[in-house]
C-alpha positions in Angstrom: 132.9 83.5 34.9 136.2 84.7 32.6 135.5 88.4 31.2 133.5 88.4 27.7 134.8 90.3 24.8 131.5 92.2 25.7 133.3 93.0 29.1 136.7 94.2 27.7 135.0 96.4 25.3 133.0 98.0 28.1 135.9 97.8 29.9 138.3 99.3 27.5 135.6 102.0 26.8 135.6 101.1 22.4 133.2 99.2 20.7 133.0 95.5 20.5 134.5 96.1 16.6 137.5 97.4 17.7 138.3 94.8 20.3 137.7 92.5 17.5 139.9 94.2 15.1 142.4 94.1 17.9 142.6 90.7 19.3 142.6 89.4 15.5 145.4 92.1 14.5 143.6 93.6 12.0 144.0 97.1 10.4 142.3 100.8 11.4 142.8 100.4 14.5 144.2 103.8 16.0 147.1 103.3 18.7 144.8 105.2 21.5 142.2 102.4 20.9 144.5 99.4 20.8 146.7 101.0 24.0 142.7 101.1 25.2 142.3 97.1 25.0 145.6 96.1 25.7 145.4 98.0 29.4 142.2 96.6 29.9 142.6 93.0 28.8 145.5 93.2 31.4 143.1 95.0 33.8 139.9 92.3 33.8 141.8 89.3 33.3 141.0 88.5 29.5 141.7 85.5 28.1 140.9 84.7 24.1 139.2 81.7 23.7 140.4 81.3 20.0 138.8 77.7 19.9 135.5 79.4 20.6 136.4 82.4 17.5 137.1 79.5 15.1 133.7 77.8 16.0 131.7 80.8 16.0 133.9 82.0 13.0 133.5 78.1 11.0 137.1 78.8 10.7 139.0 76.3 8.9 142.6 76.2 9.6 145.3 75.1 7.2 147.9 73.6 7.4 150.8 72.2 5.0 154.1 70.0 5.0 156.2 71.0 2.3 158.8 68.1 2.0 161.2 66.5 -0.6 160.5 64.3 -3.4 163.4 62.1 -3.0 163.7 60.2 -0.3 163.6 56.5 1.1 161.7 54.6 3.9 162.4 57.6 6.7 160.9 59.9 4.0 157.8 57.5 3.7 157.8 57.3 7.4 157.0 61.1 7.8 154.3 60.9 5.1 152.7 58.4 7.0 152.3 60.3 9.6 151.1 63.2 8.2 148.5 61.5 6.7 147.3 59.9 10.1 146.7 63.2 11.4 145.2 64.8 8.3 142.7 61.8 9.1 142.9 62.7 12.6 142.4 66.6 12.5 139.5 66.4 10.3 136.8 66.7 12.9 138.9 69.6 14.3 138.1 71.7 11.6 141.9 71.5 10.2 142.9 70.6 7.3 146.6 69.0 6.6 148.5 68.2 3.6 151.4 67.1 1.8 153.3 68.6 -1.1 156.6 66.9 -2.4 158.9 69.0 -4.5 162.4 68.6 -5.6 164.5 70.1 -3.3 168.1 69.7 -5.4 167.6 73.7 -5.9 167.3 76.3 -3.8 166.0 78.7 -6.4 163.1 76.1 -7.2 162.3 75.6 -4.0 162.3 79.9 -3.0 160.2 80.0 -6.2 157.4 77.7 -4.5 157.5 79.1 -1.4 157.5 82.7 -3.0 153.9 81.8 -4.8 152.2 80.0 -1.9 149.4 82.7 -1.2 148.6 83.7 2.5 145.0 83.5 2.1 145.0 80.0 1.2 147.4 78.7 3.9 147.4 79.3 7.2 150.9 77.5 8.4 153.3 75.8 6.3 156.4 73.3 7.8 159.5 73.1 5.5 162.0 70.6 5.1 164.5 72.2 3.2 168.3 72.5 2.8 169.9 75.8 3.9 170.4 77.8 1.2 170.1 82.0 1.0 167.0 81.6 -1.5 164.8 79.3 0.5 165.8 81.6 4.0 164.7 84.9 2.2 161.6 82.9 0.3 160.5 81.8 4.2 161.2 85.4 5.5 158.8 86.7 3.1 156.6 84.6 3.8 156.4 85.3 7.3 155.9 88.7 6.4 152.9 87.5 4.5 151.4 86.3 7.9 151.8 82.4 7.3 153.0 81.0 9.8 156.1 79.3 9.2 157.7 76.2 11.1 161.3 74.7 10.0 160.6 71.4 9.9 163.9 68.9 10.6 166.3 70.9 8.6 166.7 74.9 9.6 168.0 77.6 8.0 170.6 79.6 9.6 169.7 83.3 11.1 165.8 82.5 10.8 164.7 83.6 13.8 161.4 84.8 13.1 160.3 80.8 12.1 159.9 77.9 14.5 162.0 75.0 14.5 160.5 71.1 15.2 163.4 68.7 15.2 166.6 67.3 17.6 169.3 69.6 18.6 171.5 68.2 15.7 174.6 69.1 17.0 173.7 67.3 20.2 172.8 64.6 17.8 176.4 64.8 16.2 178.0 65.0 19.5 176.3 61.4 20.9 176.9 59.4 17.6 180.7 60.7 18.1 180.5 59.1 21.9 179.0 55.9 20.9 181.7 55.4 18.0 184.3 56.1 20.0 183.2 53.7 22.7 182.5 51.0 20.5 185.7 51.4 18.4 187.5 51.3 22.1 191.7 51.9 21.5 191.7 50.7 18.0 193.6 53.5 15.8 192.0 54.5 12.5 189.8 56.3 10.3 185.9 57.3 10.6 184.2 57.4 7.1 181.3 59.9 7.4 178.5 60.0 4.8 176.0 62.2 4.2 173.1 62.8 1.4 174.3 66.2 0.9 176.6 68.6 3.2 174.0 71.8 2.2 171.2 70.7 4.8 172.1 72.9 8.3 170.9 69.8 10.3 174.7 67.7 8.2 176.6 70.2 9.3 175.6 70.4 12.8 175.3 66.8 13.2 179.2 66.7 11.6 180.3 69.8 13.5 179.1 67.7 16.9 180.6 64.7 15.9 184.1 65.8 15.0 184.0 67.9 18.5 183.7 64.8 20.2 186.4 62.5 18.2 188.7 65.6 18.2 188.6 66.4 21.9 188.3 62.8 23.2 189.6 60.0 20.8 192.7 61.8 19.5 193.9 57.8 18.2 190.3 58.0 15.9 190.3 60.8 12.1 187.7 61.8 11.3 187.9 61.5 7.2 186.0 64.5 4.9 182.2 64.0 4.2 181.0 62.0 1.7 177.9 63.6 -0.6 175.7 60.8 -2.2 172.8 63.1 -3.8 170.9 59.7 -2.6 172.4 58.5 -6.2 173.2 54.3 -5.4 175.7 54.1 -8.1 177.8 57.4 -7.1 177.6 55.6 -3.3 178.9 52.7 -4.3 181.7 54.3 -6.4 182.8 56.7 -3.6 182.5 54.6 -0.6 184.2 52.4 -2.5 187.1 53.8 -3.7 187.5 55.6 0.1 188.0 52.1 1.3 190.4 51.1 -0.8 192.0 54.5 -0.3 191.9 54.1 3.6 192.9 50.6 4.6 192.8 51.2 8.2 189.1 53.1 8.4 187.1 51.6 11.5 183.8 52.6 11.3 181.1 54.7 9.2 179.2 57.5 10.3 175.9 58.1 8.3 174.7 61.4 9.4 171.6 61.8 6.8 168.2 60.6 7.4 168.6 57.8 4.6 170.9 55.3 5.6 169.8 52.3 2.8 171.7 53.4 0.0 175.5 54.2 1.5 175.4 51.5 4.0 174.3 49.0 1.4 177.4 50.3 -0.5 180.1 50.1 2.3 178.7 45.9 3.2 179.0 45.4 -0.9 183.0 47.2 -0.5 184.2 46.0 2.7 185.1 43.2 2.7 186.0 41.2 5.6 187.2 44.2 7.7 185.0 44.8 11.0 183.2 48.2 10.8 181.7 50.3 13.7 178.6 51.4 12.1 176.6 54.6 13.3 173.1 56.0 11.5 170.0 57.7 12.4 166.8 57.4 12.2 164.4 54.2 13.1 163.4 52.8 9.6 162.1 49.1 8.3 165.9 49.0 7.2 167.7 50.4 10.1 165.8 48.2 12.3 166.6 44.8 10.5 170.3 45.6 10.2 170.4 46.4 14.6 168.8 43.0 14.8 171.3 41.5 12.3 174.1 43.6 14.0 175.3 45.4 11.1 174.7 48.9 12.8 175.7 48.9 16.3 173.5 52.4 17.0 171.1 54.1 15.9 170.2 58.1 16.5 167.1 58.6 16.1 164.1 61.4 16.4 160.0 60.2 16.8 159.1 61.8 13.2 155.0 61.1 14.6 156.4 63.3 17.6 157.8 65.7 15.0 154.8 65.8 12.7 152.5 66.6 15.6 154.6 69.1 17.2 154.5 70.9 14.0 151.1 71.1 14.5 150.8 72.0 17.1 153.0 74.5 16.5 151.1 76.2 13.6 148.1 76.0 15.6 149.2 77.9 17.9 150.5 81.2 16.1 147.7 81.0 14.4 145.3 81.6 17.2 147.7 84.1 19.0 148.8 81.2 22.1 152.1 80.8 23.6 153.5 77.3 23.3 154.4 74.4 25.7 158.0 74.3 25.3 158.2 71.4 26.7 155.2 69.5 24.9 157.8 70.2 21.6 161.1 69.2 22.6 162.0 66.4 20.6 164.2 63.8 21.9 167.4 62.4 20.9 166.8 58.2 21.3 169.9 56.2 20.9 168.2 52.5 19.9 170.6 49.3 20.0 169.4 45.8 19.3 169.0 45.2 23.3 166.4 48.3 22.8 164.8 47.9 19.7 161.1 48.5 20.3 158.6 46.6 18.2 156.9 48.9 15.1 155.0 49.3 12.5 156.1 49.4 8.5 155.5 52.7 7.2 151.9 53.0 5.3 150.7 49.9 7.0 
């Protein structure tokens, strides 16, 4: 039979209160007594059974997805799936929600974060764009004791956080391959499009990208990013007038999450000119335009993977467990029509 806490208290020669203040990082503990337990727990062969605490504790753990209110059908998609496993989780004693808030500025956002109190939460995943604010607000709150888990989009120099999502430079780099092999010898221009250049997960996905047409399609440019704040009629006005700016453009690179809006622009602007078209993400709308060949690839990340990993994740560092690395590595897919797998419609 594994060691008790009874036994590691004996063993560490305190009282079963300490080892309990101990193991649950709690104050008034002197150093002598927690030097005590930490030699003996490596002594007797301790292992915490938090799923046994929690139980014994009716412990309710918390959990929450803090994600943007604008969005389209890959937005809707991640919902989804945090709802299946708030449903789920329930018997698990967890409890999961969703909280959509504008995202447009960083002060608003640090200002949420800032008043989400500790004692009410016990792990929080945040898809944000990188800004100062939200890094310092996500700091704090680490401080706090909540445990925090960057969810899709990082923030630079945050260490002390998790991260869920694709490497998105890798992500970058492959769309970069793929257009190049598609566009074959052809010289021209690469239009690249983005929702907004301020989330880290855009700039890594661009900086991977250009390091790929740069170093190995020297005939293909790479043309400066395109911001649509997700706004259709400021799409269609700059995708269109970058078309008629740059004849000899040969494909599109959309390297946001929400491909509906600019791709609808660039079929309404161009014309009778073939296009190589790159996205990411697998969505209702994605998926339709691979089967009507109007995207030849798609980049793509299993958001149900992504919303369980978080999970996970926050589970985890809240009972004190070191992770599966591997169990949370979420892979790049690179879907074409050949390899489009059947799926659902998100909410159904």
């Amino acid at each position: 039979m594994r060691p008790t806490a009874k036994d590691l208290a004996e063993a560490a020669g305190v009282s079963l209160a300490t080892v309990d203040r101990v193991l649950n990082e709690r104050p008034n503990v002197s150093p002598k007594a927690a030097r005590k337990v930490a030699e003996a727990i490596e002594r007797i062969g301790f292992v915490r059974n938090p799923a046994a605490v929690a139980l014994a504790r009716n412990k309710t753990y918390r959990f929450r997805f803090v994600l943007p209110t604008s969005g389209d059908q890959y937005l809707a998609e991640l919902l989804a799936r945090v709802r299946e496993a708030k449903e789920a989780l329930r018997a698990d004693s967890t409890e999961v929600e969703a909280v959509q808030i504008p995202m447009s500025d960083p002060h608003h956002v640090a200002k949420y974060l800032t008043a989400i109190d500790h004692d009410a939460v016990d792990g929080v995943a945040v898809m944000a764009p990188e800004s100062p604010q939200v890094r310092d607000a996500l700091l704090r709150l680490v401080e706090r004791g909540v445990k925090v888990v960057q969810f899709l989009s990082g923030q630079e120099r945050l260490e002390s956080a998790d991260y869920v999502g694709i490497d998105n430079f890798a992500a970058g780099a492959t769309a970069g391959k793929i257009a190049g092999r598609f566009i074959g010898a052809r010289p021209g221009k690469i239009m690249v499009v983005a929702e907004t250049m301020m989330a880290l997960d855009s700039i890594q996905r661009r900086l991977g990208f250009d390091s790929i047409i740069n170093a190995q399609f020297p005939h293909l440019e790479s043309l400066p990013s395109l911001e649509t704040h997700a706004d259709e009629k400021r799409a269609d006005l700059i995708i269109r007038r970058t078309l008629q700016h740059n004849p000899d453009t040969v494909a599109v690179y959309v390297l946001s999450s929400e491909a509906r809006v600019p791709l609808s622009a660039v079929w309404n602007a161009q014309g009778d000119r073939p296009l190589t078209v790159i996205a990411h993400e697998h969505t209702p709308f994605s998926a339709q335009a691979l089967m009507d060949e109007r995207i030849d690839a798609v980049i793509a990340q299993d958001p149900g993977h992504a919303v369980r990993s978080a999970l996970r994740i926050m589970r985890a560092r809240a009972d004190h467990r070191e992770l599966l690395a591997s169990q949370e590595r979420i892979r790049i897919e690179v879907l074409l029509k050949e390899n489009l797998p059947l799926r659902r419609t998100a909410g159904l």
